[in-house]
N, C-alpha and C positions, 0 to 999 in steps of 0.2 A: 534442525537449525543449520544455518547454512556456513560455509566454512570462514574460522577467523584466525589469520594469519596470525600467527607472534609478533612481540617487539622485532626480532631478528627476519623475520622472513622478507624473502626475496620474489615472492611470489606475488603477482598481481591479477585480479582476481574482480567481478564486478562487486565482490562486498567490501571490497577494502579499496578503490579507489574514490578516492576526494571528490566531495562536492562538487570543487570547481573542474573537475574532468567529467560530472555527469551532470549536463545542466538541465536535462531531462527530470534527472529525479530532483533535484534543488528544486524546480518549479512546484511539483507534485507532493514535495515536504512545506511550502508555503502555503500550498493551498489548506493543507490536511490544519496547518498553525492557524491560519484564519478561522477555517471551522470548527475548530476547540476550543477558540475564543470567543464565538459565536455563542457556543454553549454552554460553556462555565456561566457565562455572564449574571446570568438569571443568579441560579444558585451560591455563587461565589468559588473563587479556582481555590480554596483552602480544604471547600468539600470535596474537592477531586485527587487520587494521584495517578501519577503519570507513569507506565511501565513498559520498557521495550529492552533490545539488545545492547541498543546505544550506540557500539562500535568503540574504536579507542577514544574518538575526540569528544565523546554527548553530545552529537550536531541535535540531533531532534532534543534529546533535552533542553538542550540551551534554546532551539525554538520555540519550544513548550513553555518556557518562563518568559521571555523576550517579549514574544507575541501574546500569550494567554497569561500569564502570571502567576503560572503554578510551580509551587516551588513544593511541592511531597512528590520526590523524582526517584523513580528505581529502574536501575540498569544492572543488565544482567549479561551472561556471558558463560561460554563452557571452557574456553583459555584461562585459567587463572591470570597468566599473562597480559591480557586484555582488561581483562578486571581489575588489576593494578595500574595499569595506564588511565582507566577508567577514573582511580582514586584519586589520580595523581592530578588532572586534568579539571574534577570537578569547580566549580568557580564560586562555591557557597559551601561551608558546612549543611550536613543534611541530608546529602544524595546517596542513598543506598545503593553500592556495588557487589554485587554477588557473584558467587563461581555455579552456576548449573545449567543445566540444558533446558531447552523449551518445554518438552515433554513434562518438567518437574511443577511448574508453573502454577497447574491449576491446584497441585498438594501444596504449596506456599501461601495460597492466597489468603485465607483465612488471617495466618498472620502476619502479612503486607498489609491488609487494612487495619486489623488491628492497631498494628506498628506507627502507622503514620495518620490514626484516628480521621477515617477519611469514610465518607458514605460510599462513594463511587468510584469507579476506576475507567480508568482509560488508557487502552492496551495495543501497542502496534509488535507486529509480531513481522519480522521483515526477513523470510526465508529469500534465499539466494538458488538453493540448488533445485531442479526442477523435480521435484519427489511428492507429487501433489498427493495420492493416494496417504501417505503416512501424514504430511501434510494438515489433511483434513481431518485426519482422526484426532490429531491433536486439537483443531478446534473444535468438532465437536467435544471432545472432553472438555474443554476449557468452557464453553459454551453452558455444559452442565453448571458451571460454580459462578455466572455471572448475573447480575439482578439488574432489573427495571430500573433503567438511565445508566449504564456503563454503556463503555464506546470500544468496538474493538477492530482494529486494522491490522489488515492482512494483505502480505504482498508476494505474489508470488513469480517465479518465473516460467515465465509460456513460453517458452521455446521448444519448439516440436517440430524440427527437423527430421530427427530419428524415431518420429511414428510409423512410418513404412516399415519397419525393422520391426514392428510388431504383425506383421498381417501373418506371417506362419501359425498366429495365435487365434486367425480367424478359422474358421471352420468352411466349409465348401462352397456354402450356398455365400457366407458372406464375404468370401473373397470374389464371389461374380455381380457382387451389388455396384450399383453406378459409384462415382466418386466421392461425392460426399455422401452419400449414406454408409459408403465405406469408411469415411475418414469418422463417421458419428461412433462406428461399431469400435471404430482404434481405438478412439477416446472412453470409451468405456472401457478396455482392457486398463486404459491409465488413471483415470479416476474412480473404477470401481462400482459401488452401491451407491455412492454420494453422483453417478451420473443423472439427470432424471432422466425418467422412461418417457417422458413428453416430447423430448428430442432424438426427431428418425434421423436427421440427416443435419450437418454443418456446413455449408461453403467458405469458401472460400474468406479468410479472414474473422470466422464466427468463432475462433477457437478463444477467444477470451469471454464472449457471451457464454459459451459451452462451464467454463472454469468459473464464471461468476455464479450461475445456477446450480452450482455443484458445491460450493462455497455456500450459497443460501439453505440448500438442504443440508447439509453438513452443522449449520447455526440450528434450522430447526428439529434434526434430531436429537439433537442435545437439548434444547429448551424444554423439548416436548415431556422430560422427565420432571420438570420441574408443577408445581399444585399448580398455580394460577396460570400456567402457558403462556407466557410472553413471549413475544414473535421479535424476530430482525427486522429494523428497516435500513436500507441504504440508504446512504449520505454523499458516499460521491466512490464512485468509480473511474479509477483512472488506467488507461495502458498507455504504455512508452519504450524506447529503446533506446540504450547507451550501449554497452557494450552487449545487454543479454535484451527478448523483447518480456517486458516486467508488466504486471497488472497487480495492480492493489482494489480491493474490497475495503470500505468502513462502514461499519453497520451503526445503530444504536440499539440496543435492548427497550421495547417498548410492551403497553402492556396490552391485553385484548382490543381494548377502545383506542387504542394507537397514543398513549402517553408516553413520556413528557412529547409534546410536536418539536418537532425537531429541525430547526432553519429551515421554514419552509416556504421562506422567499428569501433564501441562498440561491443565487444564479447559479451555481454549479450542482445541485441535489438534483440524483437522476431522475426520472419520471418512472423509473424500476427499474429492476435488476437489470434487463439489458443495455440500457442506456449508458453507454461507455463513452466519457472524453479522453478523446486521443492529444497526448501534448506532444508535440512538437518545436522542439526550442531550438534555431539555427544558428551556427557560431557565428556572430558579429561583432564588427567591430565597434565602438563609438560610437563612428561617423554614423555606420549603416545604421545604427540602432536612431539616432537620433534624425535623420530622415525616414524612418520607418514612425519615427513615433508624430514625426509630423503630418506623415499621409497615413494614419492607419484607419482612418473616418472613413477612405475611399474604397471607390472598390480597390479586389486584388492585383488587376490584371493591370491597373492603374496604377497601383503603389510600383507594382514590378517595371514599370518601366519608368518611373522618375529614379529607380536606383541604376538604371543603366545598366544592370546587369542580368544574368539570371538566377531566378529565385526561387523556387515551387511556390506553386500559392497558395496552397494548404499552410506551405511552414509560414507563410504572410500572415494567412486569417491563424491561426494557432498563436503567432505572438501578441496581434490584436488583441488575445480574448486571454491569453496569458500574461502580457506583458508588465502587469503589477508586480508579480512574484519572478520576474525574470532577473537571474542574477548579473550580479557587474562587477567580473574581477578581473582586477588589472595588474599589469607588472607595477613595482611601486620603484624609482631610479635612488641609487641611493641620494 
């Protein structure tokens, strides 16, 4: 679980800064609330509850009712501390705040549903520090305790800077391997048994596809214990950068025949595991936003220069394709 500051701390940190300083993840928490509401819908949001860290404020909580209408919400935390901000902060009677660690999760669950007489669960699990090997073991555990139509999101941090600090760990023959088959053999040192054997080599930028396929096996060895074997499917894969570079996983538990189908004319559900959208969300202002929003039809190369300035054009077509979920926060004068 990734670290949560106190009331009192002074420490600033990518898990404890504000929405409105990560607009990156705001976008990638919108998208996740459309597609919960996409899927409750069918069934009704009373048959679902909703479980994650939460943070002090319930931001995804309170996204989870806003957007989807689920109001059986539990938020958890290893700060007591947080957990009573948690209490404090709730906006409804109802919402279950608890003091424990991730790891503790899957021996809860049993009476989390009970508790909140709910069929399904849907569970974001929003690691900050880059520990993916421990990481994954937690999902596969968790993975063991979850059934046909539960939702589970996972976010991790990919930042892999200090992989080269691992090649002492390589042995001779594959410290003279080319570059990315070298950087495949790192990656293995950091995620373990959960790497697949299917990937010899990564280039350049492939290290969130590497972490997504490591994530899938990681879901299927833990399924695989289960009588009926129900498999993961992805639902939307995101990576992005605010202060750390972050990728999130949400699967659905589905069963041999591939049940319940799952948003499958959602424009953002991958075409598989690789298929990762990159958001990119650029600080603008107003004005920019609202000449962005009136050329975003055109091409890029086009919208960049009715702004008169310079713009990358990735971050152009990214808001294009993001811009629903894109935040608008503003100083308010007194």
């Amino acid at each position: 679980m990734g670290y949560c500051p106190s009331a009192g701390s002074s420490q600033v940190t990518a898990s404890n800064l504000p929405y409105r300083l990560r607009p990156n993840k705001y976008v990638d928490r919108e998208l996740f609330a459309e597609l919960v509401s996409l899927l409750v819908a069918e069934s009704g949001a009373e048959t679902y509850a909703y479980i994650s860290m939460g943070g002090n404020h319930l931001s995804d909580h309170l996204a989870m009712y806003r957007r989807a209408g689920l109001r059986n919400l539990y938020a958890f935390d290893n700060d007591p501390i947080v957990v009573e901000r948690q209490k404090f902060n709730s906006p409804f009677n109802g919402i279950l705040c608890e003091a424990h660690e991730s790891a503790e999760l899957p021996s809860r669950m049993d009476e989390i549903v009970e508790k909140m007489g709910v069929k399904n669960v849907i569970i974001w699990l929003d690691f900050t520090e880059p520990k993916q090997l421990k990481q994954l073991g937690e999902i596969e555990t968790l993975c063991r305790r979850l059934q046909v139509g539960d939702i589970l999101r996972v976010t991790f941090n990919v930042d892999f800077e200090s992989l080269h600090k691992r090649e002492s760990q390589l042995n001779e023959r594959e410290r003279s391997l080319p570059v990315d088959e070298k950087r495949a053999a790192l990656m293995k040192k950091v995620l373990g048994g959960y790497f697949p054997r299917t990937i010899a080599r990564i280039g350049q930028g492939g290290d969130a596809a590497a972490v997504t396929a490591s994530v899938a096996r990681a879901c299927q060895m833990g399924l695989e214990s289960q009588q009926h074997r129900p498999c993961p499917v992805p639902l939307l894969v995101t990576e992005y950068r605010d202060s750390s570079t972050m990728l999130t996983v949400t699967i659905m538990i589905c069963d041999g025949n591939g049940a319940p189908k799952a948003a499958d004319n959602w424009k953002f559900k991958p075409a598989d595991w690789s298929d990762v959208e990159r958001i990119i969300a650029p600080d603008l202002s107003p004005r920019e936003r609202m000449t962005l929003d009136k050329q975003m039809h055109g091409d890029a190369s086009e919208v960049a220069a009715a702004l008169g300035f310079p713009l990358e054009e990735e971050a152009i077509r990214s808001y294009a394709k993001f811009h629903r979920f894109y935040p608008s926060f503003q100083a308010v004068g007194d």
